[in-house]
C-alpha atoms as a printed R data frame, in Angstrom:
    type eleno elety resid chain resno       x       y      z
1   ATOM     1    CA   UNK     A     1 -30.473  10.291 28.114
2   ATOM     2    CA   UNK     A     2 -29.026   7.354 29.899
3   ATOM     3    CA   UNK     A     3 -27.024   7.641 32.929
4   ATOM     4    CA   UNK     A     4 -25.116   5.678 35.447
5   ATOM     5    CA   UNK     A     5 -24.318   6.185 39.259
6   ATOM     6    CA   UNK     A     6 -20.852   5.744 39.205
7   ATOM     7    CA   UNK     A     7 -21.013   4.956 43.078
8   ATOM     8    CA   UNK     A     8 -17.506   7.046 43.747
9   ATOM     9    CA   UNK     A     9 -17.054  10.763 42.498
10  ATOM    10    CA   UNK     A    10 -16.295  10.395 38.895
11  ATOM    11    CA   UNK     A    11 -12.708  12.069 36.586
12  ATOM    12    CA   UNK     A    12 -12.145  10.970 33.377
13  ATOM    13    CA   UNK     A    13 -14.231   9.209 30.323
14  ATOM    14    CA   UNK     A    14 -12.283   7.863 27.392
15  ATOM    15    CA   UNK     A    15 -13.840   5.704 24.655
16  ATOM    16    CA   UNK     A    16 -11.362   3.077 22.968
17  ATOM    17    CA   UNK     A    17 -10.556   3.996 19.595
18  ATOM    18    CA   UNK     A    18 -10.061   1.076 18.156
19  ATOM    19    CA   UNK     A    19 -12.090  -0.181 15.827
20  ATOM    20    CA   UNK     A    20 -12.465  -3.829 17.023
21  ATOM    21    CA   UNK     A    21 -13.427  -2.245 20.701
22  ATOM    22    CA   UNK     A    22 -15.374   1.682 19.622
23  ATOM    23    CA   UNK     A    23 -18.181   0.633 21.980
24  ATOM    24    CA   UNK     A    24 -15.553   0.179 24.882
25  ATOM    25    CA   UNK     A    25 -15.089   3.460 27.276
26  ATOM    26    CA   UNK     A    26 -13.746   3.839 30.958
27  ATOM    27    CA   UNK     A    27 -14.655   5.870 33.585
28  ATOM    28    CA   UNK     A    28 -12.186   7.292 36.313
29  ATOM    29    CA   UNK     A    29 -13.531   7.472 40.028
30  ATOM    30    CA   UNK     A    30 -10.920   9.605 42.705
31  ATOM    31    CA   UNK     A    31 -12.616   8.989 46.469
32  ATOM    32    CA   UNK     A    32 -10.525  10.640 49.392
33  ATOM    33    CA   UNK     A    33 -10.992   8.801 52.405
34  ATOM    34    CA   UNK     A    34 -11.331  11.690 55.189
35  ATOM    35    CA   UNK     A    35  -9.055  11.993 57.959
36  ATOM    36    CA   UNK     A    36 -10.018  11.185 61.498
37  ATOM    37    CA   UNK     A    37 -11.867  14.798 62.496
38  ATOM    38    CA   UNK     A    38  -9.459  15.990 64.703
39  ATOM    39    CA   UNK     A    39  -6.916  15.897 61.933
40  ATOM    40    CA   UNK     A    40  -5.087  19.135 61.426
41  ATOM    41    CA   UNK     A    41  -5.864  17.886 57.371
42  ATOM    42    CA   UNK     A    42  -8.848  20.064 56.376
43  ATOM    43    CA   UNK     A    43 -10.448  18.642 52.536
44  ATOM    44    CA   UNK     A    44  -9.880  21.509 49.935
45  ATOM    45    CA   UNK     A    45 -12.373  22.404 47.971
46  ATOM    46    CA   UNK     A    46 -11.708  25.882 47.238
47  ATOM    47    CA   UNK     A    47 -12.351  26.013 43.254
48  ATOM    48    CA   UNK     A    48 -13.247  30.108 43.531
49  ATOM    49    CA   UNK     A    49  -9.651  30.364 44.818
50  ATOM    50    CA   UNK     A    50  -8.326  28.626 41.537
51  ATOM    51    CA   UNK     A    51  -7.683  25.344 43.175
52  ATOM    52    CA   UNK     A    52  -9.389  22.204 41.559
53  ATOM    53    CA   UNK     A    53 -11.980  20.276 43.636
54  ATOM    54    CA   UNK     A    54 -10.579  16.981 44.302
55  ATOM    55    CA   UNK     A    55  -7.490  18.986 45.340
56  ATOM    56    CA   UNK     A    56  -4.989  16.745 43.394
57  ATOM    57    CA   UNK     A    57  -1.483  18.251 45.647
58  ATOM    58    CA   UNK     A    58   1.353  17.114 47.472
59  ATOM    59    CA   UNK     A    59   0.395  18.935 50.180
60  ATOM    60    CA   UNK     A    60  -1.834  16.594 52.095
61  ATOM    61    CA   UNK     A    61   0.335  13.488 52.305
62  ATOM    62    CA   UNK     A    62  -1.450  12.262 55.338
63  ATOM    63    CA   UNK     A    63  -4.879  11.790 53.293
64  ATOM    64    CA   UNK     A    64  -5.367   8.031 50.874
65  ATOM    65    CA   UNK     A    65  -6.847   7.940 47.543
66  ATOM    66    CA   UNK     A    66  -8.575   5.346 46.545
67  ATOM    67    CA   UNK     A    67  -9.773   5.320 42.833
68  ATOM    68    CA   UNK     A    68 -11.898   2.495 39.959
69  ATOM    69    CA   UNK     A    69 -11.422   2.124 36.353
70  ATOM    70    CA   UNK     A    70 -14.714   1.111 35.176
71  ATOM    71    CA   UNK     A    71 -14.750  -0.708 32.212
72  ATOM    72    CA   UNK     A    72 -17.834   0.241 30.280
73  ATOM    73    CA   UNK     A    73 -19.547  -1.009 26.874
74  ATOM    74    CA   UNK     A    74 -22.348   0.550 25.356
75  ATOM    75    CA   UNK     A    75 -25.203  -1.794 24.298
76  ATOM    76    CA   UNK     A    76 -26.852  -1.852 20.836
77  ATOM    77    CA   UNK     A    77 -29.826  -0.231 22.105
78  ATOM    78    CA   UNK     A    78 -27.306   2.766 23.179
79  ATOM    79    CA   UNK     A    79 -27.585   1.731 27.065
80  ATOM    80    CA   UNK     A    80 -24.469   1.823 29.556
81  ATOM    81    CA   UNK     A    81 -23.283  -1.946 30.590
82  ATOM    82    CA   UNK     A    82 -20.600  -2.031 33.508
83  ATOM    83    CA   UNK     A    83 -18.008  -5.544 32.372
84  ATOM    84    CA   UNK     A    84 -15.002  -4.939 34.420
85  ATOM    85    CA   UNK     A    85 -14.396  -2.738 37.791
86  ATOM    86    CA   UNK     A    86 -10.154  -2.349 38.827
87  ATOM    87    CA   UNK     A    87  -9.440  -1.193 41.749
88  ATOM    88    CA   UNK     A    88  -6.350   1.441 42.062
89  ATOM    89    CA   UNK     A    89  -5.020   4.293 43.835
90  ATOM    90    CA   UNK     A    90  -7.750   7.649 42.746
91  ATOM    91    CA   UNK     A    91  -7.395   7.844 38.831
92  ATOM    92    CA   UNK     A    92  -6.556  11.858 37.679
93  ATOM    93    CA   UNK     A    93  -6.543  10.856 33.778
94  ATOM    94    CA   UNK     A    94  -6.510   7.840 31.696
95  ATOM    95    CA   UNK     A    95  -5.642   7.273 27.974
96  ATOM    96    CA   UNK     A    96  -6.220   5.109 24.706
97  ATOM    97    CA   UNK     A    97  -3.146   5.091 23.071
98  ATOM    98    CA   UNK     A    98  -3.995   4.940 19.268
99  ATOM    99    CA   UNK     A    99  -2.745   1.608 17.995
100 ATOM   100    CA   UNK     A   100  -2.537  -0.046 14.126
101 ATOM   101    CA   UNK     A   101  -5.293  -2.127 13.771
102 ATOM   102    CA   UNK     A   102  -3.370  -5.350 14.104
103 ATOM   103    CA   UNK     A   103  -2.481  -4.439 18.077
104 ATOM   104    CA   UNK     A   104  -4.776  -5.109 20.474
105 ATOM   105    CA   UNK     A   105  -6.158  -1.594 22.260
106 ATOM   106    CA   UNK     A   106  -3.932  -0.362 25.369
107 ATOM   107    CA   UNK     A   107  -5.227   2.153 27.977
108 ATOM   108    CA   UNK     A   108  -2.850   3.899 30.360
109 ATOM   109    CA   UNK     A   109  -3.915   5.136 34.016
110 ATOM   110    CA   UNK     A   110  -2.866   7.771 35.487
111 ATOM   111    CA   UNK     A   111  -3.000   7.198 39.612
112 ATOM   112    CA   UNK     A   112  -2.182   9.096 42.442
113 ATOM   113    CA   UNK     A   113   0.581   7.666 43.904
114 ATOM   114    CA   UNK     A   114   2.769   8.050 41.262
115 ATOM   115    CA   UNK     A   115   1.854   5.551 38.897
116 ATOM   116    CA   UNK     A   116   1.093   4.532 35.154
117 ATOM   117    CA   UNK     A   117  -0.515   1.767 34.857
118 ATOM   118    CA   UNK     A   118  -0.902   0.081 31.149
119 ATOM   119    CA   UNK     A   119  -3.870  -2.631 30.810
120 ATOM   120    CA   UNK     A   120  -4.401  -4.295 27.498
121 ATOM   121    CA   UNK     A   121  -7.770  -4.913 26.135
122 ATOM   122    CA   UNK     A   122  -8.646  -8.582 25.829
123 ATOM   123    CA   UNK     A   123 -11.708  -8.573 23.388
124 ATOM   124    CA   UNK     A   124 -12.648 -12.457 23.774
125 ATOM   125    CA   UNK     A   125 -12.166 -12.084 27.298
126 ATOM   126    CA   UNK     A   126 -14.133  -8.486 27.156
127 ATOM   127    CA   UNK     A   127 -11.773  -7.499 29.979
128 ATOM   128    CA   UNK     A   128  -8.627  -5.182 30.696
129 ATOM   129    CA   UNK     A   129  -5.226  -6.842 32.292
130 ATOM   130    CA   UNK     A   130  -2.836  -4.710 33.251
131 ATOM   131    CA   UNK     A   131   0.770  -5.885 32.024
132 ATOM   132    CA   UNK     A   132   2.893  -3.120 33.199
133 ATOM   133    CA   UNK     A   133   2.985  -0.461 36.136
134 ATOM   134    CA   UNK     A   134   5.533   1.920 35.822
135 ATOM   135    CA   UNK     A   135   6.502   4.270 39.048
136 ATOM   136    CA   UNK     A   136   6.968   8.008 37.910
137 ATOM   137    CA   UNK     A   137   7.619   9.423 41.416
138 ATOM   138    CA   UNK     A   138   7.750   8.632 45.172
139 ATOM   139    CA   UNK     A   139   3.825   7.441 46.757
140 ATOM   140    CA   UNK     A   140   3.030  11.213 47.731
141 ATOM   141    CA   UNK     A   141   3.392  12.773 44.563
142 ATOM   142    CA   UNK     A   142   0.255  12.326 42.079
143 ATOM   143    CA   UNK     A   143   0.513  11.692 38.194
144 ATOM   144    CA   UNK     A   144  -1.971  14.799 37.172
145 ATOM   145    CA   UNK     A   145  -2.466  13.862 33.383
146 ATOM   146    CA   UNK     A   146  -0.767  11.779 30.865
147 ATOM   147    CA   UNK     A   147  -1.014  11.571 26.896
148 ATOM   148    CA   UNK     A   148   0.428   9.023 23.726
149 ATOM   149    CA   UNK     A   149   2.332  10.517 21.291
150 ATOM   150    CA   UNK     A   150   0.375   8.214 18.609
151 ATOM   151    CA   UNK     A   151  -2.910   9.743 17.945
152 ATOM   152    CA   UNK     A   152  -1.627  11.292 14.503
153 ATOM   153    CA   UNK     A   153   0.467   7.960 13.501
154 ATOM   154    CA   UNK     A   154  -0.614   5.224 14.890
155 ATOM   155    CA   UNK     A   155   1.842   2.103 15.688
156 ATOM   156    CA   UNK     A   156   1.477  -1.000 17.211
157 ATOM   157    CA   UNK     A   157   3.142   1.210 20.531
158 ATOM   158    CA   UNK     A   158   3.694   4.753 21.660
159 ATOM   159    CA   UNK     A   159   5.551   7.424 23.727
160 ATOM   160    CA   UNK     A   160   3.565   8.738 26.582
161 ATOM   161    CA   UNK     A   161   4.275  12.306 28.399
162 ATOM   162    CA   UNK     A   162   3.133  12.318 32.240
163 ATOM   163    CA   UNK     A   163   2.783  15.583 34.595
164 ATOM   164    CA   UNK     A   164   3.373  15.336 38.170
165 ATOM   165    CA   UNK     A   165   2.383  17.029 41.083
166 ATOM   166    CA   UNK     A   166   5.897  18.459 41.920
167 ATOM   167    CA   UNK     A   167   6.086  20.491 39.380
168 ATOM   168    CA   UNK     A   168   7.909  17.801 36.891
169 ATOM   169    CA   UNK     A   169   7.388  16.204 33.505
170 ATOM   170    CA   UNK     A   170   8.447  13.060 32.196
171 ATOM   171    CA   UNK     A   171   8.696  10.995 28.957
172 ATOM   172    CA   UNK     A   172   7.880   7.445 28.611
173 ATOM   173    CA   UNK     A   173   9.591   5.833 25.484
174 ATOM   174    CA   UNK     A   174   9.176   1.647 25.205
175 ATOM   175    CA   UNK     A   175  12.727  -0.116 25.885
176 ATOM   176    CA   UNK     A   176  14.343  -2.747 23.521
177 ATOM   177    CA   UNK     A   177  11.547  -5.402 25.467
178 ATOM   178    CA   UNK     A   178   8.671  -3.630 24.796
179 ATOM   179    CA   UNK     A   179   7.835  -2.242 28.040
180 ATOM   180    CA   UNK     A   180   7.633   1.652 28.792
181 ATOM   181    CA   UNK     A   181  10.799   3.476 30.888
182 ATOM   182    CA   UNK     A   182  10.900   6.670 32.024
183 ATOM   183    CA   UNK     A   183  13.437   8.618 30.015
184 ATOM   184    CA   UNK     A   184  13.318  12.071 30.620
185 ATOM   185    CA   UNK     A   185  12.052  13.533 33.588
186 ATOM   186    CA   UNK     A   186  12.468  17.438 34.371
187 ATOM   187    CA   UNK     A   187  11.282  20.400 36.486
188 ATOM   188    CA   UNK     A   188   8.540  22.116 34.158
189 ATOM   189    CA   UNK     A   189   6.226  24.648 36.344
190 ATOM   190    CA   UNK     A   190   6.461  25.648 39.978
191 ATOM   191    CA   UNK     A   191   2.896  24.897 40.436
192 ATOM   192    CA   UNK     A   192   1.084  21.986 39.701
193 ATOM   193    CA   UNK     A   193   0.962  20.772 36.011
194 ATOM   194    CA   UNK     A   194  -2.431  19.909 35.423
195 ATOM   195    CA   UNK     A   195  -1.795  19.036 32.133
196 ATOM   196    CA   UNK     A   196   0.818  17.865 29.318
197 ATOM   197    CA   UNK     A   197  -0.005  17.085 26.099
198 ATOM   198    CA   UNK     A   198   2.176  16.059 22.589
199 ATOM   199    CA   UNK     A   199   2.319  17.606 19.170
200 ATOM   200    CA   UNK     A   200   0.664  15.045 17.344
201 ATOM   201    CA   UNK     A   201   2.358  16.083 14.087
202 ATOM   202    CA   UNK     A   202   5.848  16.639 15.398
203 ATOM   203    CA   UNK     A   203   6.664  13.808 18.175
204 ATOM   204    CA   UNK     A   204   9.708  15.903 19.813
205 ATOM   205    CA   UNK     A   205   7.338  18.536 20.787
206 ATOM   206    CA   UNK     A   206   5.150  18.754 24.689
207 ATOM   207    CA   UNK     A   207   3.140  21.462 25.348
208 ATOM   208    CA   UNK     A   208   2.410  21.705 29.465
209 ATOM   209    CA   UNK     A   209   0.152  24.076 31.388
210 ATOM   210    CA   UNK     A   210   0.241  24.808 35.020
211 ATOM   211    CA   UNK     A   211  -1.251  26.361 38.057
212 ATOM   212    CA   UNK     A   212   1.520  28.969 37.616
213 ATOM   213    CA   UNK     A   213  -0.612  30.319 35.230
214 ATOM   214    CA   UNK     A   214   1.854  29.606 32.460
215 ATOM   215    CA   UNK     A   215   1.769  27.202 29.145
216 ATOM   216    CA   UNK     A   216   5.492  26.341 27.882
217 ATOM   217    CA   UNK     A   217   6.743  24.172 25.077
218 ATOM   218    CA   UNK     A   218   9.702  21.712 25.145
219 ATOM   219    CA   UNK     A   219  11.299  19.609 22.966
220 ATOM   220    CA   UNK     A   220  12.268  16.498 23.942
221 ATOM   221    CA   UNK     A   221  15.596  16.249 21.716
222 ATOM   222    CA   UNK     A   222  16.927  19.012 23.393
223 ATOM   223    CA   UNK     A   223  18.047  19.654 27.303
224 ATOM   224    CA   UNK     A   224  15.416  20.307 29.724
225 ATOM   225    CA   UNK     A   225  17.181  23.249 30.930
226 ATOM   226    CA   UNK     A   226  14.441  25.990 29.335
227 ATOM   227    CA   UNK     A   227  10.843  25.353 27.271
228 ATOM   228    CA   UNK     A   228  11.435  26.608 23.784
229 ATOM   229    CA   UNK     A   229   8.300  28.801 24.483
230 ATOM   230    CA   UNK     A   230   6.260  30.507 27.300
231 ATOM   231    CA   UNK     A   231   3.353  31.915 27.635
232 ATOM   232    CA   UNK     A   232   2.362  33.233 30.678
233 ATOM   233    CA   UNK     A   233  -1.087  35.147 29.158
234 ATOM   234    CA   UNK     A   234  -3.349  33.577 31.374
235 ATOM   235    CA   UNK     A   235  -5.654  34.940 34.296
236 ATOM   236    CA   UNK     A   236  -6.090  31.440 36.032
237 ATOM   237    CA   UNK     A   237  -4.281  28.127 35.394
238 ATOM   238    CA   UNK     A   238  -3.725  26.134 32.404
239 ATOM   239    CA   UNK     A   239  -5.941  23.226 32.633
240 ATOM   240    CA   UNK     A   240  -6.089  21.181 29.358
241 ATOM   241    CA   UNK     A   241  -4.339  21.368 25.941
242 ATOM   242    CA   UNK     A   242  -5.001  19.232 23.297
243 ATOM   243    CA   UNK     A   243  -3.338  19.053 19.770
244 ATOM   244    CA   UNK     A   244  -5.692  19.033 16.957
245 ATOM   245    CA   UNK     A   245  -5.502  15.493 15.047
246 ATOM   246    CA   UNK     A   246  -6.786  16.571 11.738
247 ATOM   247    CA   UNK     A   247  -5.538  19.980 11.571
248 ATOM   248    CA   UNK     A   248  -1.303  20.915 11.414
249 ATOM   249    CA   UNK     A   249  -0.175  23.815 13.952
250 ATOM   250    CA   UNK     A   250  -3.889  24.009 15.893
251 ATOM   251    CA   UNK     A   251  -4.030  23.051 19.887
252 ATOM   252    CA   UNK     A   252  -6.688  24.037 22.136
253 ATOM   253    CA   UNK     A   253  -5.942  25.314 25.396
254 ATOM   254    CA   UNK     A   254  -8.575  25.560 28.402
255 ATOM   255    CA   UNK     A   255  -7.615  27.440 31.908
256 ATOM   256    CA   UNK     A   256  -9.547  27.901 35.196
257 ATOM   257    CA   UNK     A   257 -10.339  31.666 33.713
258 ATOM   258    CA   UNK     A   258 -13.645  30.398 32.298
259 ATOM   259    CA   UNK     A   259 -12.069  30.652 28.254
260 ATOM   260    CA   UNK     A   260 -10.839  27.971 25.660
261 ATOM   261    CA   UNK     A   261  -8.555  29.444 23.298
262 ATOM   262    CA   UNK     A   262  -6.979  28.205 20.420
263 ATOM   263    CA   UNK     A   263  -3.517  28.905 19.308
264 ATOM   264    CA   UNK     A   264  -1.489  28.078 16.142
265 ATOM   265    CA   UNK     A   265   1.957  26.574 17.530
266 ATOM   266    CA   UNK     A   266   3.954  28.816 15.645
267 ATOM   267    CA   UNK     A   267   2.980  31.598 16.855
268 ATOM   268    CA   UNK     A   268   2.060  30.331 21.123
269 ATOM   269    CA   UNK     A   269   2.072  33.428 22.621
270 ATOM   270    CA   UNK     A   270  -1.204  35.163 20.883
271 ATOM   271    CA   UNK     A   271  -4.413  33.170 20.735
272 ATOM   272    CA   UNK     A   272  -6.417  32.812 17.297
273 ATOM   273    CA   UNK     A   273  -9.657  33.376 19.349
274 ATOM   274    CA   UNK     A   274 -10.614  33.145 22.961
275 ATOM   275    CA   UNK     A   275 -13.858  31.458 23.463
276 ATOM   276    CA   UNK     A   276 -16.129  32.043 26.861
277 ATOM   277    CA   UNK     A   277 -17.311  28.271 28.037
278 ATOM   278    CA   UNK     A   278 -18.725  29.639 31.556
279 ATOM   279    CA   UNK     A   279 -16.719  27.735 33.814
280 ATOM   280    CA   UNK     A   280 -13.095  26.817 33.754
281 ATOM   281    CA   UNK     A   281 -12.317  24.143 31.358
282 ATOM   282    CA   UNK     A   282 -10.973  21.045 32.761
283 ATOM   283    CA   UNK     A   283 -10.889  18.649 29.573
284 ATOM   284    CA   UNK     A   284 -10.886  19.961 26.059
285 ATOM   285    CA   UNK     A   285 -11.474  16.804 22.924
286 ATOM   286    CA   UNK     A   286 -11.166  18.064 19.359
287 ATOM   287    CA   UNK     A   287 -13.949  15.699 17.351
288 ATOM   288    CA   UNK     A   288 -12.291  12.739 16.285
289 ATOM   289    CA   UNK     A   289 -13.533  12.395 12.632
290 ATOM   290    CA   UNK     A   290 -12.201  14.923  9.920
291 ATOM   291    CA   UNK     A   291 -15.620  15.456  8.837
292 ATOM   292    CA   UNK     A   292 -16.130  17.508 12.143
293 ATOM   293    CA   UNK     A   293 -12.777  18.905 12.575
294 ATOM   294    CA   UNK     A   294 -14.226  22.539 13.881
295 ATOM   295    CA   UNK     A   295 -16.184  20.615 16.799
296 ATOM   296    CA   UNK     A   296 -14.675  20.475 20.186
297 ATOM   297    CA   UNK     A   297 -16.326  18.882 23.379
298 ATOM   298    CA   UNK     A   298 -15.875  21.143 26.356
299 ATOM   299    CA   UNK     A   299 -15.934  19.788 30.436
300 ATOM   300    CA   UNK     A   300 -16.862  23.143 31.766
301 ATOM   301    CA   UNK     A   301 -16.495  22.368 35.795
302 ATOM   302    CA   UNK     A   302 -19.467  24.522 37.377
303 ATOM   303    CA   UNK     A   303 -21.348  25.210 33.668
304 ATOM   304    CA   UNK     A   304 -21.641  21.691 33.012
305 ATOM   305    CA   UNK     A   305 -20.359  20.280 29.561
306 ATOM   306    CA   UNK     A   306 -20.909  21.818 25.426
307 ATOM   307    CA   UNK     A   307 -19.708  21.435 22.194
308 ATOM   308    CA   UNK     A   308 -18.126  24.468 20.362
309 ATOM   309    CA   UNK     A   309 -17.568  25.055 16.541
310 ATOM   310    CA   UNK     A   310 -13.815  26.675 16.421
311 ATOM   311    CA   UNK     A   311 -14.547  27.806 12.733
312 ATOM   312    CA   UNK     A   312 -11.141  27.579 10.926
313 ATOM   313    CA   UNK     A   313 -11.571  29.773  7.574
314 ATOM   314    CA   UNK     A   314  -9.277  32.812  7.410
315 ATOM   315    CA   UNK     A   315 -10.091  33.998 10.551
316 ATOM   316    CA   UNK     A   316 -10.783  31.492 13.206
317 ATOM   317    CA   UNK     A   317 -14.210  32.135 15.035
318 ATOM   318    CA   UNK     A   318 -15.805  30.669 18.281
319 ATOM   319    CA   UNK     A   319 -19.433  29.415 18.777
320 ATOM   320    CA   UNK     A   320 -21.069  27.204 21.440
321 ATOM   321    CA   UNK     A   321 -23.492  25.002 19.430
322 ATOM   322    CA   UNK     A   322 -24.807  22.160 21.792
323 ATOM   323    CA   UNK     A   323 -24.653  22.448 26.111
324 ATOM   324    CA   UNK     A   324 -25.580  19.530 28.084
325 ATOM   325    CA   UNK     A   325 -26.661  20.152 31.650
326 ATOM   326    CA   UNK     A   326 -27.662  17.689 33.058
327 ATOM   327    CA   UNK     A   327 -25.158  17.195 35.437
328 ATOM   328    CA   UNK     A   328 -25.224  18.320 38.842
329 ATOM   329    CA   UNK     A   329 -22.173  18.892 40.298
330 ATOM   330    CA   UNK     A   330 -18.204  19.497 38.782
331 ATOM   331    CA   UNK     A   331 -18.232  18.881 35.404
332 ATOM   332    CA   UNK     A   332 -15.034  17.058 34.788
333 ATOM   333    CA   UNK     A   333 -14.836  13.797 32.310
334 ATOM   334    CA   UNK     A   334 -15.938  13.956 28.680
335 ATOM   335    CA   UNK     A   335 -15.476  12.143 25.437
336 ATOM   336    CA   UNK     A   336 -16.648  11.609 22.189
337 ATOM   337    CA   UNK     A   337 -16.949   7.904 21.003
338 ATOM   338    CA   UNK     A   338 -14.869   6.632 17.650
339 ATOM   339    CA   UNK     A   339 -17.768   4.442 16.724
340 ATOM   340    CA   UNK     A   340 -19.916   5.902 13.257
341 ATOM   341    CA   UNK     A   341 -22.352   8.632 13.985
342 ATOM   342    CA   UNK     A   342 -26.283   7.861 14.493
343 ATOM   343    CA   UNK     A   343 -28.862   8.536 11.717
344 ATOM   344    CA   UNK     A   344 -29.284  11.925 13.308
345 ATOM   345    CA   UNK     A   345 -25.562  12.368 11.854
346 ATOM   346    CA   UNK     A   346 -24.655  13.114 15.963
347 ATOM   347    CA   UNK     A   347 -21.660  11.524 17.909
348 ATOM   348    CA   UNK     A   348 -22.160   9.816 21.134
349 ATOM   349    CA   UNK     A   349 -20.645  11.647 23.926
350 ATOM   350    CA   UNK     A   350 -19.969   9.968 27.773
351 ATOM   351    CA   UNK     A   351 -19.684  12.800 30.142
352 ATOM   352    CA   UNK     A   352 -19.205  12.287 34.317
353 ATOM   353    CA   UNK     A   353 -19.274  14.684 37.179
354 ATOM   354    CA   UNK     A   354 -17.794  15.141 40.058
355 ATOM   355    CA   UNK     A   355 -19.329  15.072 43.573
356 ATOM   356    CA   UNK     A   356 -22.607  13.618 42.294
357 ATOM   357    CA   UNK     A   357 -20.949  10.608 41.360
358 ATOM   358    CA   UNK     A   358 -22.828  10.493 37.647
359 ATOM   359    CA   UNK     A   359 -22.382   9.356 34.125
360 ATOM   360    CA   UNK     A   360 -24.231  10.259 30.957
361 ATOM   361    CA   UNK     A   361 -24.797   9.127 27.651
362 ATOM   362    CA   UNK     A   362 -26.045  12.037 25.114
363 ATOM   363    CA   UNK     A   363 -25.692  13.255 21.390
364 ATOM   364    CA   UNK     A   364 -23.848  16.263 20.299
């Protein structure tokens, strides 16, 4: 399949979901620039210890990230064309947010120095320009993940939840001008939150996961004082959650402990079924069309990337159907493109990794 060297070590993929821009995707790159060698600052890279590779902490303040958002387009003979390269602090996570068709696509960044960044697509232009950057926390602490609250029900604008490295969460609602505040901000985990993720089908509810080994619920309408759930089930930390856009009460949750499960939110504390993806799971994407609503893309970290079936009938089952290996290092970026399926009746998936600084292009 096609690939691309991505030059610094690659994140996060996300294909554009709007339908104007489905052969649009990004790619995150996070480079740490080493300190001098007699620097007391040692790199971390101790993943068997349950700590993620690119060591995403406030604990290494002396240390600068520098990070790309490459702006990608695949060609009609399914090859990878770079259009646009913007240069930023290292990106942890980016997102579409899912607009009405009449608005023009909007992707927010993620950075590590505390930042969201919003760029609006331009399509005659082909290229991104940012229009907003929006300071979550002070230079030292990183924005770990970040998520719309419109993939359900789309409008021309959305919400966005952010997790930081210090342990906090905060909500993002647009003001009366149209630009994104920070409205809600709130100590969620002890331990990094790698992740935080909405209910798509009930906009007052975030789900977060942490290195504290814990998943919690909150609801936004409320105080921040305690989650309305936790579950603290887990033999490594949370990772990734994502809410299931086609299915009510579904998420999928993926932890450092090598398993996926998925969990109806009314009942958070007991999984449905636990599936084994080999490595921990750093990004979990439900399939975006209805069609394949069991199919979920998998980034597995050291077992490189695969597609699951989570077979919802009365009991929910758990099969890996499709791996892709051809990475060689962390597997950590993954997405499955909006665009219609190819004769074959497979989705195009973008995938990246880590250390080897790659991108790939494949079918699942």
């Amino acid at each position: 399949m096609v690939a691309l060297d991505t030059v610094w070590p690659a994140d996060s993929i996300e294909f554009c979901p709007h339908e104007s821009a489905s052969e649009i995707f990004v790619c995150g790159t996070y480079r740490l620039e080493q300190p001098p060698a007699d620097s007391d600052a040692q790199v971390q890279t101790a993943l068997d210890d349950g700590e993620v590779d690119f060591e995403p902490t406030i604990r290494k303040q002396s240390q600068v990230r520098r990070g790309k958002c490459l702006v990608l387009q695949v060609t009609e003979d399914r090859e990878i064309s770079q259009i646009q390269e913007i240069s930023l602090p290292a990106v942890l996570d980016q997102k579409w947010c899912h607009t009405s068709q009449t608005a023009s696509p909007v992707l927010g960044i993620a950075d590590s120095e505390g930042n969201i960044t919003l760029h609006e697509w331009h399509k005659e232009e082909r290229q991104l320009k940012s229009f907003q950057s929006v300071s979550c926390a002070p230079s030292n602490v990183l924005c770990l993940s970040l998520d719309w609250s419109t993939r359900r029900y789309p409008t021309n604008y959305g919400s966005l939840v952010v997790s930081l490295s210090s342990g906090s969460l905060c909500v993002l609602n647009p003001d009366s001008t149209g630009n994104l505040a920070v409205v809600n901000q709130w100590h969620a985990h002890d331990y990094e939150p790698w992740i935080a993720a909405w209910n798509y089908w009930d906009t007052s509810i975030v789900y977060s996961g942490g290195d504290d080994l814990t998943m919690k619920g909150w609801d936004v309408r409320q105080n921040f004082d305690q989650p309305i759930f936790t579950n603290k089930r887990f033999n490594a930390g949370v990772t990734t959650i994502q809410s299931h856009p086609h299915i009510e009460y579904l998420i999928a949750v993926g932890s450092y402990d090598n398993n996926v499960c998925i969990f109806d939110t009314r009942k958070p504390l007991v999984p449905l079924v636990q599936g084994d993806v080999g490595g921990g799971a750093w990004r979990v994407k439900w399939h975006p069309s209805p069609s394949r609503k069991e199919d979920l893309l998998v980034a597995s970290m050291h077992d490189g990337f695969k597609v699951a079936k989570a077979h919802h009938r009365e009991d929910v089952t758990w099969e890996i159907v499709k791996r892709f290996d051809d990475h060689k290092s962390l597997a950590y970026g993954a997405d499955w493109s909006f665009a219609p399926p190819g004769a074959d009746g497979e989705t195009l998936i973008a995938s990246c990794s880590f250390y080897d600084h790659t991108l790939h292009l494949w079918n699942g």
